[in-house]
C-alpha positions as semicolon CSV with decimal commas, in nm:
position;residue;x (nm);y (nm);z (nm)
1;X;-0,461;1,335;0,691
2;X;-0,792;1,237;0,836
3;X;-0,826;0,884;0,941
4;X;-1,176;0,691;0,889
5;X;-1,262;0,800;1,281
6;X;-1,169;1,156;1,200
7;X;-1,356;1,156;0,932
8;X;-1,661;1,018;1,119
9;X;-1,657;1,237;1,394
10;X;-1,644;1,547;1,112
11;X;-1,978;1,409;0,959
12;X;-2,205;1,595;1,179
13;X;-2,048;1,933;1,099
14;X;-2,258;2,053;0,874
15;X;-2,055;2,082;0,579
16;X;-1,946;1,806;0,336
17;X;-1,576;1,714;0,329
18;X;-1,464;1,711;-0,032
19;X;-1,163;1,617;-0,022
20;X;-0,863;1,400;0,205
21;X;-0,516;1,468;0,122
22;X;-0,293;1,137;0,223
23;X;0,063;1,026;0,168
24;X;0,034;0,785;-0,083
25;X;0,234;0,574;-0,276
26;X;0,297;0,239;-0,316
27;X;0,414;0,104;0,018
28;X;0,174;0,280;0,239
29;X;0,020;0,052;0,546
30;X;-0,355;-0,100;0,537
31;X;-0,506;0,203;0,792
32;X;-0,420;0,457;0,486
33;X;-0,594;0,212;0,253
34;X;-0,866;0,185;0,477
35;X;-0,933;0,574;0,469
36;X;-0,907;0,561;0,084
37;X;-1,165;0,289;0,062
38;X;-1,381;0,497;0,331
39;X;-1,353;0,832;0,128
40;X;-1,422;0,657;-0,203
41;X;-1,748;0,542;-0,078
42;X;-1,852;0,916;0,137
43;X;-1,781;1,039;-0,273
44;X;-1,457;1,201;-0,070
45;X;-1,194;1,303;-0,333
46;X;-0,824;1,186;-0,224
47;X;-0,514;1,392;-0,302
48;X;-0,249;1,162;-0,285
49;X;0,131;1,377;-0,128
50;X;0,437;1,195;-0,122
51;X;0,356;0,979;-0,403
52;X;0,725;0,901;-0,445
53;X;0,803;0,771;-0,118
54;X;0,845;1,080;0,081
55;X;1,209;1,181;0,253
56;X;1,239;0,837;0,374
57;X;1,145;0,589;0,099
58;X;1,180;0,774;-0,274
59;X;1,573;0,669;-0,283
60;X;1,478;0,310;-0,183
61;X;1,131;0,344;-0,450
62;X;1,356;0,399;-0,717
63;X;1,604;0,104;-0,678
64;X;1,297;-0,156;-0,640
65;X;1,360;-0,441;-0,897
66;X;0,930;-0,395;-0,985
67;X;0,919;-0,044;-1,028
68;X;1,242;-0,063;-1,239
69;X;1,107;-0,333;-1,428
70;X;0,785;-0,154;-1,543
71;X;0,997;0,179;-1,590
72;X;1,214;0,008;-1,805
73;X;0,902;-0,163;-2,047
74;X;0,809;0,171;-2,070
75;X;1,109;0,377;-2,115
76;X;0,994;0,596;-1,855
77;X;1,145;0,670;-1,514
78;X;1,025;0,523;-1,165
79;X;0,913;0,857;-1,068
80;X;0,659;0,862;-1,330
81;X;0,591;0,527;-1,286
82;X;0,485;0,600;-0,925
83;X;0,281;0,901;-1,051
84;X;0,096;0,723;-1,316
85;X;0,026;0,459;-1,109
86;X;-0,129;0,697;-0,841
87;X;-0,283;0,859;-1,097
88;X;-0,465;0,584;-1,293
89;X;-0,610;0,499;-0,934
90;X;-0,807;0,807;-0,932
91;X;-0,598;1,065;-0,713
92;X;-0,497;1,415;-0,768
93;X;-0,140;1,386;-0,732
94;X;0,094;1,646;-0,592
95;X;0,450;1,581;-0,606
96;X;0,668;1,831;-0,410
97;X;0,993;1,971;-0,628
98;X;1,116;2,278;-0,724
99;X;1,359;2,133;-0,969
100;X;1,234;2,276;-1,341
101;X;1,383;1,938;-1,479
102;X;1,144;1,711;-1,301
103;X;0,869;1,928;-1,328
104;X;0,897;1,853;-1,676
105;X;0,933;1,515;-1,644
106;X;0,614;1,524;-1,414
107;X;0,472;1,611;-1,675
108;X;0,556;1,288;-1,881
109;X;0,311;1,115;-1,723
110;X;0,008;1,189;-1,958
111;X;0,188;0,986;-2,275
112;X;0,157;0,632;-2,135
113;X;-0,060;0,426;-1,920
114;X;0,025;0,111;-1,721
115;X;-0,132;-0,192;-1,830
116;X;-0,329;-0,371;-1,534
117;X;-0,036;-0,676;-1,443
118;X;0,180;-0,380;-1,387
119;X;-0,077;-0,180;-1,165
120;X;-0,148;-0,518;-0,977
121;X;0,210;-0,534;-0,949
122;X;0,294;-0,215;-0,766
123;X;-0,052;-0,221;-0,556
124;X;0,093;-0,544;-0,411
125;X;0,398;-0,375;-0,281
126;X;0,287;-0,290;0,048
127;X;0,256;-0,668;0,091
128;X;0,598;-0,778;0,015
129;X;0,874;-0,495;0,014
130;X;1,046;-0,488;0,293
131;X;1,236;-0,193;0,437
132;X;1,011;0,105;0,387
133;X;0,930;0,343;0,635
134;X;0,523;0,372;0,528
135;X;0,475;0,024;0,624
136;X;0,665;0,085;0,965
137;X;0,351;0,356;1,056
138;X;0,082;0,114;1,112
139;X;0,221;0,098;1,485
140;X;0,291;0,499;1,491
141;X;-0,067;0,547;1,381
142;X;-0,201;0,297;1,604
143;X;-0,088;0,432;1,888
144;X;-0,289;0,818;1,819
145;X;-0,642;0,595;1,805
């Protein structure tokens, strides 16, 4: 991904930079926020990987009381909860899976849209859930400025 000073630095190149691809999800630290905010405004499309936690967080993302919550007002798994959610915000989402089943449910996504409590209430998990590794990065990225 390309941080707000990368993508500064890449301004004078010449070319226009369409598009950012970022692990996002739910639980993601304020610097990838930042970048979102930044490309929004440079009219910088985001394509949001890992949108179910990555390796590290997707079997933790699918036990969270919230997420279950709004999966279960919707009859709809926490998967596509997370996708939705990223979705509704605007990104081109990409899960990774070469499973046919969840491709399909993927897919499920399209039928039902999250009403804007529950879209406030997963946007302010990377305030208050505790034990993900996205929030642990802020340091890791901190450290490459």
């Amino acid at each position: 991904y390309f941080s707000v000073r990368h993508l500064m630095e890449l301004e004078g190149i010449g070319a226009p930079i369409a598009n950012n691809q970022i692990a996002f999800n739910p639980f993601v630290p304020d610097e990838i926020m930042e970048t979102i905010s930044y490309c929004k405004t440079k009219n910088i499309t985001v394509t949001a990987h890992s949108p179910l936690g990555g390796i590290a967080d997707k079997d933790k993302a699918i036990l969270h009381r919230v997420l279950n919550g709004i999966s279960s007002n919707h009859d709809k798994k926490v998967s596509q909860i997370m996708l939705r959610w990223a979705m509704q915000l605007g990104f081109a989402v990409i899960p990774g899976t070469g499973n046919p089943n969840h491709m399909v449910e993927n897919l499920g996504i399209y039928g039902f849209e999250l009403e804007k409590n529950e879209m406030d209430a997963i946007d302010g998990l990377k305030y208050n859930a505790e034990g993900f590794s996205a929030g642990q990065t802020t340091s890791f990225i901190g450290s490459l400025k």
